[in-house]
GUDREN-331831 format. One record per residue (C-alpha): x, y, z negated; residue in three letters. Coordinates in steps of 0.1 Angstrom, whole numbers, plus 5000, padded with zeros to 4 digits. Each point is the difference from the previous one (the first is absolute). Layout:
BEGIN
XYZALA;...
//
This chain:
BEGIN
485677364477UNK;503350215011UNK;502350194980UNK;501550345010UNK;503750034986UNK;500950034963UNK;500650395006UNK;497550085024UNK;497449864974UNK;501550234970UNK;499850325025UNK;496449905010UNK;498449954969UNK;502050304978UNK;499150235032UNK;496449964994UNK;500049974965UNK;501550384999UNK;497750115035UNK;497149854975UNK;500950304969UNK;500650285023UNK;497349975017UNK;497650014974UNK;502250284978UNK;500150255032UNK;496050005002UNK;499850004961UNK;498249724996UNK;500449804968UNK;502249745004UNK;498649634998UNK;503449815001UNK;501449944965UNK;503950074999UNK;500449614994UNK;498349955040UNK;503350105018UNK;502049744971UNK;497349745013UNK;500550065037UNK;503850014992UNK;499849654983UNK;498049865029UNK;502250095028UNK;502749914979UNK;498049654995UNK;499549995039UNK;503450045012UNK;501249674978UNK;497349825015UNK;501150105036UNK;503649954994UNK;498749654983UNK;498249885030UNK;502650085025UNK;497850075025UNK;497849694991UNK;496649914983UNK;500349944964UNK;496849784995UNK;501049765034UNK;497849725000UNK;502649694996UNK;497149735003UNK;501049965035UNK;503549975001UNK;499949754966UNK;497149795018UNK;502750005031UNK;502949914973UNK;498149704987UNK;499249855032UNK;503750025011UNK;501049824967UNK;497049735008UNK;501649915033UNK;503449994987UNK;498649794972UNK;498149785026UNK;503849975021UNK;501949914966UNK;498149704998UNK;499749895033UNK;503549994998UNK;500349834972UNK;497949705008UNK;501649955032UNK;503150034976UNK;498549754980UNK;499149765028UNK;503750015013UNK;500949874967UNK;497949754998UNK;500649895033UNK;504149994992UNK;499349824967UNK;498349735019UNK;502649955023UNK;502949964972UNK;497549754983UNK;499949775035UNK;504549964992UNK;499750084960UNK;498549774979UNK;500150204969UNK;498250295019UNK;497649775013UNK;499049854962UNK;500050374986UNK;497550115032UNK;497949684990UNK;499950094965UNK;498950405007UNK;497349825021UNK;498949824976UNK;499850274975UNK;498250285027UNK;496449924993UNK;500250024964UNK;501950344996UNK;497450155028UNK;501449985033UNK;497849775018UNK;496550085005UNK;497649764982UNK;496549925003UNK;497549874979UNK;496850044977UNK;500450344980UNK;498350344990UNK;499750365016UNK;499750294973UNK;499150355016UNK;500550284977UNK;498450355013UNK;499350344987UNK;496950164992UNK;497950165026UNK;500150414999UNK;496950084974UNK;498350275001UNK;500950044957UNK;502149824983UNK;498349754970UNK;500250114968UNK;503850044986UNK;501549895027UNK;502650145022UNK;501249985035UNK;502849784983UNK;497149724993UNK;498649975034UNK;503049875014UNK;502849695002UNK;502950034981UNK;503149795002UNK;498749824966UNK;496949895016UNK;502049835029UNK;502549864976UNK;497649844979UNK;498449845027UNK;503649855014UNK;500549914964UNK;496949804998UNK;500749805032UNK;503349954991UNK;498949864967UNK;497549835014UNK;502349775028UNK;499850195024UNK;502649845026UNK;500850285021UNK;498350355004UNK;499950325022UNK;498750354994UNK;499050185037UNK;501349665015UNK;503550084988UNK;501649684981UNK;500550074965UNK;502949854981UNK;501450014969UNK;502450315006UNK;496750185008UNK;499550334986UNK;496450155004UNK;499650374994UNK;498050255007UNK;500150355014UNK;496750204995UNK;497349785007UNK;502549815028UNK;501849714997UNK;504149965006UNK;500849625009UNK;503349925013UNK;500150385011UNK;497450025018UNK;496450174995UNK;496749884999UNK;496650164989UNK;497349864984UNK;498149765002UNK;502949774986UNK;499549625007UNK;501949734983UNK;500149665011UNK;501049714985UNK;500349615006UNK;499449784971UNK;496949794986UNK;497350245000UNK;498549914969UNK;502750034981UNK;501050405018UNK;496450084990UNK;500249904965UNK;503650184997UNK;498150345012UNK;497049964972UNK;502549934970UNK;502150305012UNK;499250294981UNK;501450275026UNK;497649845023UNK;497550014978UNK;500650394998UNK;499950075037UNK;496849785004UNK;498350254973UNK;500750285020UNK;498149865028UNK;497450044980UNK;500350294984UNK;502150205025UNK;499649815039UNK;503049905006UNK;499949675018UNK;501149694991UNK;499349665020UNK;501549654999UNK;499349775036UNK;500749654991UNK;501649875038UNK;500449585005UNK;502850175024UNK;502550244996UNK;503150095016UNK;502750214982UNK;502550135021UNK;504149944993UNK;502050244986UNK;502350225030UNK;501350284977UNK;503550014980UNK;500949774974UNK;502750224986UNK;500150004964UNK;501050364988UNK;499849924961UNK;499949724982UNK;500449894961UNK;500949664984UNK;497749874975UNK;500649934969UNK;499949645000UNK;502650005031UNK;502750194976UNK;
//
């Protein structure tokens, strides 16, 4: 759409809203136009001008789709550059550290003691006998069962939690959700019906796998009772829910930051 100038727009409209009552007093005709119809036209140019001098020449209802889709991908490759960067960073370090350990014996005990320590806190891949949970929404359906709502047919933070919570509970030694190595400074959350790990995305179908004596991950899952909930609503709403015991599993190490940005002492500690 264009826009003539603020005064040419007052001039047109007023011009035939007067050529409109002459015209039709000269011939004696009874006039149609109530004497509110030029206050109308008035308002409306007025209302057209302010949206002309507001667009400045451009289209009010731009679609932006484009140029936030273009936004995000140039944030993903800096992202994707940031930590490059940083694990080259991070191998430069290391590879310093273990040259001051070859004249520092101090260094080198401290380097043998992080070592030590890696597998445990999650920074070694480990293999083993475990578990794979896959947690998945509920097909499109035609109607929606009886009381239910959209929120029902879907996986919500709690339902992942719990299951974490079982395996955890059940001795589980080390665990990933989407192959990404879950620690204890792990947050799960959802956005939607999508999951926010370590910021990143996933969709569903969520799969969580865990190393640990089957048996013993299985019996965690029956005796928890948000478990318990989910696996209801594969009956009564479809979402699915399936446990794969594997004699072999690999769970990846943890590559992400280990920066603590809160912390509190327990009580015991004080």
């Amino acid at each position: 759409m264009e826009y003539t100038s603020g005064s040419a727009s007052w001039r047109d409209i007023v011009g035939r809203a007067l050529r409109g009552l002459l015209r039709r007093r000269r011939t004696g005709q009874q006039p149609g136009w109530s004497p509110g119809v030029p206050l109308i036209a008035l308002l409306a140019g007025l209302l057209f001008t302010t949206t002309a001098t507001t667009a400045g020449g451009t289209a009010l209802r731009e679609d932006r789709r484009p140029q936030l889709t273009h936004l995000i991908d140039e944030r993903r490759t800096q992202l994707v550059a940031a930590e490059d960067r940083a694990a080259r960073l991070r191998d430069e370090v290391d590879q310093q550290a273990i040259i001051v350990a070859g004249r520092d014996q101090p260094v080198a005990e401290q380097r043998a003691r992080v070592a030590a320590n890696r597998p445990a806190a999650g920074f070694t891949a480990l293999a083993g006998p475990g578990i794979i949970i896959e947690l998945d929404d509920a097909p499109r359906l035609a109607e929606l069962p009886d009381g239910a709502s959209n929120d029902d047919l879907v996986v919500h933070q709690s339902d992942v939690q719990a299951v974490v919570n079982a395996l955890w509970a059940g001795g589980a030694e080390a665990m990933s959700i989407m192959d990404v190595r879950v620690l204890t400074t792990s947050a799960v959350r959802c956005v939607g019906n999508t999951l926010l790990l370590h910021g990143e995305v996933y969709s569903p179908p969520f799969q969580i796998a865990a190393i640990g004596d089957p048996n013993a991950l299985r019996q965690a899952l029956d005796e928890s009772e948000g478990v318990q909930w989910f696996r209801n609503a594969v009956t009564h709403y479809q979402v699915g829910y399936r446990e794969t015991v594997e004699a072999e599993l690999t769970v990846p190490a943890f590559d992400g930051s280990t920066t603590l940005r809160h912390t509190t002492v327990p009580e015991s500690a004080r």
